[in-house]
C-alpha positions in Angstrom: 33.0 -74.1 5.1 29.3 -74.7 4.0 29.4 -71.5 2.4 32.4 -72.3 0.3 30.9 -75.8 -0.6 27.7 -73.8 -1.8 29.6 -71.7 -4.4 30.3 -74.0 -7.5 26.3 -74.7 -7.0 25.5 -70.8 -7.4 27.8 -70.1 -9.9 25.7 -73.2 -12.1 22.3 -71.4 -10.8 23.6 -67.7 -12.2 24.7 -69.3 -15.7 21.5 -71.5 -15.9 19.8 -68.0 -15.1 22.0 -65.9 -18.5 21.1 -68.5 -20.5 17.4 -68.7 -20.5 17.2 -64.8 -20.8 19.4 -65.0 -23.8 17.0 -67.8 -25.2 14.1 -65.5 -24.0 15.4 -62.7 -25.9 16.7 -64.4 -29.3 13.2 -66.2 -29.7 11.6 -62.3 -28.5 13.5 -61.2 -31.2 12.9 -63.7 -33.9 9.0 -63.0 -33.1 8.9 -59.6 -33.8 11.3 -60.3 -36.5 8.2 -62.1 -38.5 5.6 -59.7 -36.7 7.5 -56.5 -38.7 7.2 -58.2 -42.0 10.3 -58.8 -43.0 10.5 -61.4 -46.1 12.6 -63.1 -48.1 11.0 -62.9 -51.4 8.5 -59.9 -53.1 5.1 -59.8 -51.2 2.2 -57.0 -50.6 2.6 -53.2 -50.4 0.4 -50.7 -48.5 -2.5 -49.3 -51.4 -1.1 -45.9 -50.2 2.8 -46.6 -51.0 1.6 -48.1 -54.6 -0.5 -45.4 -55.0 2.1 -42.8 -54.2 5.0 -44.8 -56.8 2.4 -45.3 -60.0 2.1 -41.3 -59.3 5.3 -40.8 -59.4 5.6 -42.5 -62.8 2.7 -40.5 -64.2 4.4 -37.8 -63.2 7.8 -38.5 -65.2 5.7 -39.3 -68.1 3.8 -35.8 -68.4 7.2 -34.2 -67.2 8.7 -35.4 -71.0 5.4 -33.8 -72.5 3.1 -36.7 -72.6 -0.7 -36.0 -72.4 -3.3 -38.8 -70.7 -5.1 -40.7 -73.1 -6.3 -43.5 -70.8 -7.0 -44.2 -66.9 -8.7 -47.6 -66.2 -8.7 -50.2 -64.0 -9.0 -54.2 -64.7 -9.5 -57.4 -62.6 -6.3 -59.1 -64.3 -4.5 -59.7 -66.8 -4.7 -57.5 -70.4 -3.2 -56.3 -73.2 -3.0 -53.1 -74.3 -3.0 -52.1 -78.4 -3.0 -48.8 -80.1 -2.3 -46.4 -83.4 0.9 -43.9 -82.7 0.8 -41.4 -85.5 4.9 -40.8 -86.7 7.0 -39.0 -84.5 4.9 -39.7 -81.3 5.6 -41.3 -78.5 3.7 -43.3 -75.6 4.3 -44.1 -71.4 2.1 -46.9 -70.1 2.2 -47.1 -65.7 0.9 -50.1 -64.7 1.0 -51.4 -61.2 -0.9 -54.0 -59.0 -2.7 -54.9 -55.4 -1.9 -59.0 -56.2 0.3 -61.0 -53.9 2.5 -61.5 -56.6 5.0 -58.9 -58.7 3.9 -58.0 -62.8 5.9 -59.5 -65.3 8.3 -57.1 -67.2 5.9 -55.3 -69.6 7.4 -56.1 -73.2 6.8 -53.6 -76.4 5.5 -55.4 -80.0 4.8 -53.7 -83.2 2.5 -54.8 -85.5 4.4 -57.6 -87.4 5.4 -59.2 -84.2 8.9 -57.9 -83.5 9.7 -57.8 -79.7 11.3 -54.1 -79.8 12.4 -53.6 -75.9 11.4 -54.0 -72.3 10.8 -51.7 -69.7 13.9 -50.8 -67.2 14.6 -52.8 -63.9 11.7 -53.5 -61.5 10.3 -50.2 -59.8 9.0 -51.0 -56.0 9.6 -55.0 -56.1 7.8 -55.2 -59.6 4.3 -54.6 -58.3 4.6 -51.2 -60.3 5.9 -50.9 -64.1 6.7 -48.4 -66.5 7.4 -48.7 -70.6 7.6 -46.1 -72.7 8.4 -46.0 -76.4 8.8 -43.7 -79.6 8.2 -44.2 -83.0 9.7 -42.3 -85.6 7.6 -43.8 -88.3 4.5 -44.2 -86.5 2.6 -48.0 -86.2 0.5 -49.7 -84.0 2.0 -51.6 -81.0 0.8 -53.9 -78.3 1.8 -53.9 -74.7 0.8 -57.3 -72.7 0.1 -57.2 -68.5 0.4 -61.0 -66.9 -0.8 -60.2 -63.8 -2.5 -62.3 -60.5 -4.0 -59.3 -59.3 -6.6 -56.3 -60.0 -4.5 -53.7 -62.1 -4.7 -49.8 -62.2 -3.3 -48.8 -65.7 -2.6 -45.3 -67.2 -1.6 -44.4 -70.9 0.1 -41.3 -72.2 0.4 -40.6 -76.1 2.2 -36.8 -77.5 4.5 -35.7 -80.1 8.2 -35.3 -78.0 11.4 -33.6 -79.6 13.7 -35.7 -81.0 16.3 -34.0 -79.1 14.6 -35.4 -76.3 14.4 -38.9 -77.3 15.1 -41.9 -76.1 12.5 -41.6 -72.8 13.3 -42.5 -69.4 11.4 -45.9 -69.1 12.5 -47.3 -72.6 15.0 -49.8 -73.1 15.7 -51.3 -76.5 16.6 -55.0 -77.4 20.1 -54.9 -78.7 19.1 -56.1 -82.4 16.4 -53.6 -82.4 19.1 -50.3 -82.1 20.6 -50.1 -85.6 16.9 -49.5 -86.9 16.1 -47.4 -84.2 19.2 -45.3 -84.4 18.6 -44.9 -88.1 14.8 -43.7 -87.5 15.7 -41.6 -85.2 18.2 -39.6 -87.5 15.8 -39.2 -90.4 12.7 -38.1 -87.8 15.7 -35.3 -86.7 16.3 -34.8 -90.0 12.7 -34.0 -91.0 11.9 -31.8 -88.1 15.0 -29.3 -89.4 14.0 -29.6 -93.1 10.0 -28.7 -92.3 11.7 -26.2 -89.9 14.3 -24.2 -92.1 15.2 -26.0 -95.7 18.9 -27.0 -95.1 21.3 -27.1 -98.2 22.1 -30.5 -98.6 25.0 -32.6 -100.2 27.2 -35.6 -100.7 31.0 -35.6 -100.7 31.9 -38.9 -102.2 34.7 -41.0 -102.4 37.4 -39.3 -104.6 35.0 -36.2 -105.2 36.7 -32.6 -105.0 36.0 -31.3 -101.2 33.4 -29.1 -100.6 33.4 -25.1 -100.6 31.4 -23.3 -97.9 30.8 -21.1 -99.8 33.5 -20.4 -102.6 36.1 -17.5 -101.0 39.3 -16.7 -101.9 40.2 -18.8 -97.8 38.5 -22.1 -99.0 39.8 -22.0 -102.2 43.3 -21.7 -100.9 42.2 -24.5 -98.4 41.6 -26.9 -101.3 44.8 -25.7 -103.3 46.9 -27.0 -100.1 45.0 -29.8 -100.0 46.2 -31.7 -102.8 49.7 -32.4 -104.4 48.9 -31.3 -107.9 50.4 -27.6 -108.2 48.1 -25.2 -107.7 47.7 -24.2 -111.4 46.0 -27.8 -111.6 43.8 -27.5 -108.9 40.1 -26.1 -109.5 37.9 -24.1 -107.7 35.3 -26.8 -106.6 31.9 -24.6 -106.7 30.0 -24.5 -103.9 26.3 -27.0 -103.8 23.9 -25.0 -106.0 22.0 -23.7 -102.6 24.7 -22.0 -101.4 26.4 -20.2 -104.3 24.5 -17.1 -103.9 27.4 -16.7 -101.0 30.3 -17.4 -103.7 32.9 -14.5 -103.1 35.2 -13.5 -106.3 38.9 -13.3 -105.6 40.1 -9.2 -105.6 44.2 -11.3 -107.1 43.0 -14.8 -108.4 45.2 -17.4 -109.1 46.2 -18.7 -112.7 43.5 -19.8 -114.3 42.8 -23.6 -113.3 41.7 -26.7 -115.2 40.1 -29.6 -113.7 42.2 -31.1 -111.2 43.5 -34.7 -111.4 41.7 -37.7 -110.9 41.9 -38.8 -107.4 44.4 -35.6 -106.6 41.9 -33.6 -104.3 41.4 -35.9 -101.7 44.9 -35.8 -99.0 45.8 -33.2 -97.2 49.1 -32.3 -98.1 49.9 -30.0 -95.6 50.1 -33.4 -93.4 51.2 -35.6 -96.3 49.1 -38.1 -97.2 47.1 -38.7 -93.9 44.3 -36.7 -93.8 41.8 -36.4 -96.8 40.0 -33.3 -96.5 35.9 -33.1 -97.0 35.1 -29.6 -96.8 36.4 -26.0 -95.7 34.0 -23.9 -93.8 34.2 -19.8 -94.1 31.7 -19.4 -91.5 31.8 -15.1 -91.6 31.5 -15.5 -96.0 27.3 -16.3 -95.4 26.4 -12.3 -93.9 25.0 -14.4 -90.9 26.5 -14.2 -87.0 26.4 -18.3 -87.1 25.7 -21.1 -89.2 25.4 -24.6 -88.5 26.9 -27.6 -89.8 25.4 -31.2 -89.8 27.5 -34.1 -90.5 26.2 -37.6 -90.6 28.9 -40.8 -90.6 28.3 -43.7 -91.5 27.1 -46.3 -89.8 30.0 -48.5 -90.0 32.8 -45.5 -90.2 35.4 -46.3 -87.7 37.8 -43.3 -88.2 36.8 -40.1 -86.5 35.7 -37.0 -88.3 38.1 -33.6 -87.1 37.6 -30.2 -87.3 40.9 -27.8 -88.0 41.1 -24.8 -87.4 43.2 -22.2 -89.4 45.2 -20.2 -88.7 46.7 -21.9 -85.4 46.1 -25.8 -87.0 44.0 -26.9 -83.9 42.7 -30.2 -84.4 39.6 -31.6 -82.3 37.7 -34.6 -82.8 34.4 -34.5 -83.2 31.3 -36.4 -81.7 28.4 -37.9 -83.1 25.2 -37.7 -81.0 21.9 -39.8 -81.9 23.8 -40.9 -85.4 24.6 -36.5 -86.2 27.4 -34.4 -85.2 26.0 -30.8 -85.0 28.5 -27.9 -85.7 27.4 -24.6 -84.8 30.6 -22.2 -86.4 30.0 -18.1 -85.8 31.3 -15.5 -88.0 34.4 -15.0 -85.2 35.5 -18.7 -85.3 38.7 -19.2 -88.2 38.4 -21.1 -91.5 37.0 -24.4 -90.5 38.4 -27.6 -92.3 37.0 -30.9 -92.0 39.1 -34.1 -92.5 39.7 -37.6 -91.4 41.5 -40.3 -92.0 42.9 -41.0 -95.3 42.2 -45.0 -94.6 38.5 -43.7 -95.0 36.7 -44.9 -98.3 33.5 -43.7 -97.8 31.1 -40.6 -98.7 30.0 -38.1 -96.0 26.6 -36.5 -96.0 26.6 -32.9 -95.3 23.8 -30.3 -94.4 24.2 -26.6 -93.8 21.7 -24.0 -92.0 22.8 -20.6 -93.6 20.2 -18.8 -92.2 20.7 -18.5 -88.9 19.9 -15.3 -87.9 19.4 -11.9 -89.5 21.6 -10.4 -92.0 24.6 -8.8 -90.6 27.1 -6.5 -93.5 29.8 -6.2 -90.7 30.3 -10.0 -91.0 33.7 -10.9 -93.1 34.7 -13.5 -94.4 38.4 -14.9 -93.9 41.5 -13.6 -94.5 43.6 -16.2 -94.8 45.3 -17.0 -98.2 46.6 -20.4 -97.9 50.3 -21.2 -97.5 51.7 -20.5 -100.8 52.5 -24.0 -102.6 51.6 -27.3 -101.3 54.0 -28.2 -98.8 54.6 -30.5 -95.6 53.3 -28.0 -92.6 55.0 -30.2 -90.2 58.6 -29.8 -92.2 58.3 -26.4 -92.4 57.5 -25.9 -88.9 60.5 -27.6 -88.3 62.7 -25.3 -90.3 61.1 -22.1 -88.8 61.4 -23.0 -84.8 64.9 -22.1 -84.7 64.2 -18.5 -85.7 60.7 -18.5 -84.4 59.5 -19.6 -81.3 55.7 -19.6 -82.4 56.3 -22.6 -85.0 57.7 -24.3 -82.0 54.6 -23.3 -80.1 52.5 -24.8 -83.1 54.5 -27.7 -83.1 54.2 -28.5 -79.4 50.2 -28.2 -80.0 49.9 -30.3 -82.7 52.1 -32.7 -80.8 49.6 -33.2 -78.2 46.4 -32.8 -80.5 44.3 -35.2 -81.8 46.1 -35.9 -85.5 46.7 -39.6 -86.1 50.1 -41.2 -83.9 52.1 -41.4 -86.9 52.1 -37.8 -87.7 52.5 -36.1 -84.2 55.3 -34.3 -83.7 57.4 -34.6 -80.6 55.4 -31.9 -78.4 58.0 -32.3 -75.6 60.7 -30.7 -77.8 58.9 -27.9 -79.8 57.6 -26.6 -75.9 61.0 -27.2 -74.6 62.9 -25.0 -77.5 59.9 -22.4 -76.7 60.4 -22.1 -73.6 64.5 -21.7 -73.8 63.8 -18.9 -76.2 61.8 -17.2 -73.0 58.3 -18.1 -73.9 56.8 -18.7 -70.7 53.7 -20.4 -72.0 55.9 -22.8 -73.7 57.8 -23.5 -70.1 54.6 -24.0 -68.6 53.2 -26.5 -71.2 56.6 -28.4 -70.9 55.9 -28.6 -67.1 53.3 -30.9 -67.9 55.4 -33.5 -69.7 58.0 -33.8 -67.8 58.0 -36.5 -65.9 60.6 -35.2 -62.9 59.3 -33.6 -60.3 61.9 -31.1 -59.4 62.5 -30.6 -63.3 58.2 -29.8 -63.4 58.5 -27.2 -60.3 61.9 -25.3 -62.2 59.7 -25.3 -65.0 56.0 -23.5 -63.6 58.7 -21.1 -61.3 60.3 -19.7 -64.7 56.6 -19.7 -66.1 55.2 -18.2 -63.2 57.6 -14.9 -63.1 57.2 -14.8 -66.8 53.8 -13.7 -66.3 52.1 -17.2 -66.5 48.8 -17.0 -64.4 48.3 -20.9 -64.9 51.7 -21.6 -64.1 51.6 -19.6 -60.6 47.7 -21.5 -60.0 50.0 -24.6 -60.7 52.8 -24.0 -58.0 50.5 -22.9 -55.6 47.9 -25.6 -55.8 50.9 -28.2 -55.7 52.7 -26.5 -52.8 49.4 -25.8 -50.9 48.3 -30.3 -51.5 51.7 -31.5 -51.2 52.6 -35.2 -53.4 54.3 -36.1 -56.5 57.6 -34.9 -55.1 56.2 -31.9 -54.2 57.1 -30.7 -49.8 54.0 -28.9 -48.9 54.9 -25.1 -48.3 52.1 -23.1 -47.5 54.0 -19.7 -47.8 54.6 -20.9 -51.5 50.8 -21.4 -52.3 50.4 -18.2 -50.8 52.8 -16.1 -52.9 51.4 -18.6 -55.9 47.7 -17.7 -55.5 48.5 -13.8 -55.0 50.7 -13.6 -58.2 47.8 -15.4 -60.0 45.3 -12.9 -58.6 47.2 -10.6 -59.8 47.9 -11.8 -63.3 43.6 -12.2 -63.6 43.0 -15.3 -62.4 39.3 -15.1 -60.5 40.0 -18.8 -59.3 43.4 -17.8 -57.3 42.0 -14.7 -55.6 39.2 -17.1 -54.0 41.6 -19.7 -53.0 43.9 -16.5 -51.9 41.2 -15.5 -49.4 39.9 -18.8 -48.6 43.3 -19.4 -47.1 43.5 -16.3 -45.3 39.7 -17.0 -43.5 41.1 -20.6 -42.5 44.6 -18.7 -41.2 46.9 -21.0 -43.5 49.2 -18.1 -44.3 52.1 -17.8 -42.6 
């Protein structure tokens, strides 16, 4: 009896006795908590983990080609002001031993102008990095607000433009126009001191450009208008390049001067596309030339290159304010359009002296398609008795050519593929939005001889989805009929499931 009037009393002592260890160990805890360092805001670092961060930046400063100019160290706060010659560039590192983190360091040239920061805060802001390049040259100022002694290096060189902008730089928004504009002439200079390029101008309503004159650009520029081609003149070549002009061996009728405002559509697409200039990259005895085009600044519509024969259309991309178009003596006549919406002039710049002379370089064959004419009509008229204009008409439906003149790919592929060409089934495959219709499709394609198509199936049957059972005795039989079509990829995946045993 006393024993059981004794056990509410220890059952008290035994929770009295949990909860002072728990309080022992939560206020253990919060003590070593505080005794490890942990804070809520930025405070001191080790001298050897500062050390070991401004070295790091040092080090991605001399990795982009920068030499040292200056090593010093300073009780506090300074600025930092120097010449950069045109076309170099500068890194300052700067970090600190206060109690308190640097300030963002802040880049102004010489009028004042506050031209960019440096990037987010490296190691809680007690270390910082700007870097800069100047196209033109100029002095510029760099200010350090600091609490604390400082350890500051500079770095100064000449870097590519190609290389541009450095890691560390980061422009004020109002600043990039200017910048981007800089940037393009210093490029520009460094190929013109390098290798003279032949320069020109294709203005608004001007006659498209011939590179060079042959008897394939010419025909180019007769399909490109909707005078008849007795109207349309040979537009010579810019004066650099006409030591490349080729004579025609059959010559049209002898042309006048062609029609105000009558060059500039392509008529082989109606009226959409105004073509700039047609490129016959083999006609310049070279293995390669390159191409520079540089946009406007405020051009909106995309600049294309077409390929003929074959009409491939690809849009192309401006990088640092240039697109760069390196075209080899076994690419096809290269055309350049855009949209006809497009008022504007496009520069142009050709390097034709890439590389050494070469007689067994040709220029183009191709000889235009007989009268100005809507390509996309007669397409049309040819698929029924040729599956290859269907073929062209299924690629130019999913190409880049403005909406309004796209064809519908769907149907070219699908009359393609019902006159048995299996690259034409397999291309449909990928349109169709049925599974089961998608999977008939890439079968057909597949024992046409289709190594894609057979990749396809077995990829599909081997992942399983998209209405697709997995079956891996199908992506078995897929990957070994791609193997043995040529594709590399298959015969890995082929013995990859063999090794993990997921044949049948």
């Amino acid at each position: 009896m006393l024993a059981r009037r004794d056990a509410p009393s220890r059952a008290d002592d035994v929770m009295t006795l949990v909860q002072s260890v728990v309080l022992s160990v939560t206020g253990l805890a919060g003590l070593l908590f505080v005794a490890v360092g942990v804070r809520t805001r930025p405070g001191p670092h080790s001298e050897q983990s500062l050390a070991r961060t401004f070295a790091y930046e040092c080090g991605v400063a001399r990795e982009r080609g920068l030499l040292p100019r200056a090593d010093r160290r300073a009780p506090g706060a300074v600025t930092e002001s120097f010449e950069l010659p045109a076309g170099h560039c500068f890194s300052l590192v700067v970090s600190t031993t206060g109690d308190a983190p640097l300030a963002p360091l802040e880049v102004v040239d010489a009028a004042g102008d506050r031209l960019g920061v440096d990037e987010p805060n490296l190691y809680d802001g007690f270390v910082r990095h700007v870097a800069w390049c100047a196209p033109r040259g100029g002095r510029f100022t760099v200010s350090v607000a600091a609490r604390g002694a400082l350890h500051l290096a500079r770095f100064e060189g000449a870097v590519p433009p190609s290389r541009w902008p450095l890691r560390r730089a980061r422009p004020r928004p109002e600043h990039l126009p200017t910048l981007e504009a800089e940037l393009v002439e210093s490029r520009l200079a460094g190929l013109r001191a390098g290798d003279p390029l032949a320069e020109f101008t294709v203005a608004a309503g001007a006659a498209p450009a011939l590179l060079p004159s042959t008897p394939a650009t010419r025909a180019a520029l007769r399909d490109a208008t909707f005078a008849a081609p007795e109207r349309v003149a040979a537009v010579p070549s810019p004066v650099a390049l006409r030591a490349f002009d080729l004579a025609d061996p059959s010559p049209p009728t002898a042309a006048t001067a062609p029609a105000s405002g009558a060059v500039s559509s392509f008529a082989l697409f109606d009226d959409a596309l105004r073509l700039f200039a047609a490129l016959d990259p083999g006609a310049f005895r070279r293995r390669c030339v390159t191409l520079l085009v540089r946009p406007p600044a405020d051009m909106t519509e995309a600049v294309y290159r077409m390929e003929i024969p074959g009409w491939r259309m690809t849009p192309l991309v401006a990088r640092d304010g240039l697109i760069a178009e390196r075209r080899c003596a076994t690419d096809p006549l290269t055309l350049y359009v855009t949209s006809s919406r497009f008022p504007g002039a496009l520069w142009f710049a050709l390097d034709r002296v890439t590389g050494p002379d070469d007689a067994t370089v040709t220029a183009s064959g191709w000889r235009g398609e007989a009268l100005p004419h809507s390509l996309l009509a007669r397409l049309q008229s040819e698929c029924p008795g040729d599956p290859g204009a269907c073929m062209t008409l299924g690629r130019l439906g999913t190409s880049a050519l403005p909406a309004a003149l796209r064809p519908d790919a769907a149907d070219g592929y699908r009359r393609a593929c019902a006159a048995q060409v299996w690259e034409g089934c397999a291309r449909l495959a990928l349109l169709v939005r049925s599974p089961a219709g998608s999977r008939g499709l890439l079968t057909r394609a597949c024992a046409g001889g289709v190594a894609a198509a057979c990749a396809l199936v077995a990829g599909r049957s081997r992942l399983g989805g998209d209405g697709w059972a997995p079956d891996m005795a199908a992506a078995s039989d897929g990957y070994e009929r791609a193997c043995a079509l040529g594709d590399a990829a298959s015969c890995e995946r082929r013995d990859a499931m063999r090794l993990l045993h997921l044949t049948p």
